[in-house]
N, C-alpha and C positions, 0 to 999 in steps of 0.2 A: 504494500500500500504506500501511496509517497507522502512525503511529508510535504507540511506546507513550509516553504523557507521565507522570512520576510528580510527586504535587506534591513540593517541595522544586525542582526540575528551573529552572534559568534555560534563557529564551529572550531569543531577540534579536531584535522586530519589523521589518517592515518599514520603517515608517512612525514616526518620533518621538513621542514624549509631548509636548505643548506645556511642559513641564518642559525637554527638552535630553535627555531619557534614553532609550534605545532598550531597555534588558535588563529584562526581568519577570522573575519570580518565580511559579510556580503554585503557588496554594493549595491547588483544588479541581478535582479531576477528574472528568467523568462525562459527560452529554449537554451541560452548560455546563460554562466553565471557567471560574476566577476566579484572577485576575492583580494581581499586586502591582509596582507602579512601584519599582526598584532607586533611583530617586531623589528624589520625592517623597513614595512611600508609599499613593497613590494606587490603590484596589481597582476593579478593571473587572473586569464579569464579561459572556461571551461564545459564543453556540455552538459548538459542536464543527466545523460545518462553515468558518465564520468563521473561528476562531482559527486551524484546520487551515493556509489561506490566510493570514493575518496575518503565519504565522511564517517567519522568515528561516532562522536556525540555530538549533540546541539546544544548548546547553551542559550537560551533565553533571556534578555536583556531586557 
């Protein structure tokens, strides 16, 4: 079932930033999704079905 993701929303990926940081920040929601590094600043942007898979937990803000 998918979640609903709203931008503002931290996640916590699977896989590290080569920064040290795991928690994004979404910007942009929709068929791609665009992601903000909570520690470098760093914008990635990602498919829906990708990202869906990427993410670990949600954090709600």
């Amino acid at each position: 079932m998918p979640t609903d993701y709203k931008v503002g929303d931290l996640v916590r990926f699977r896989k590290k930033h080569p920064c040290g940081e795991d928690i994004w920040e979404i910007t942009r929601v929709g068929m791609d999704f665009k992601a903000k590094c909570t520690g470098c600043g760093r914008m990635i942007m990602l498919p829906r079905k990708k990202f869906e898979k990427a993410v670990k937990e949600r954090k709600n803000c």
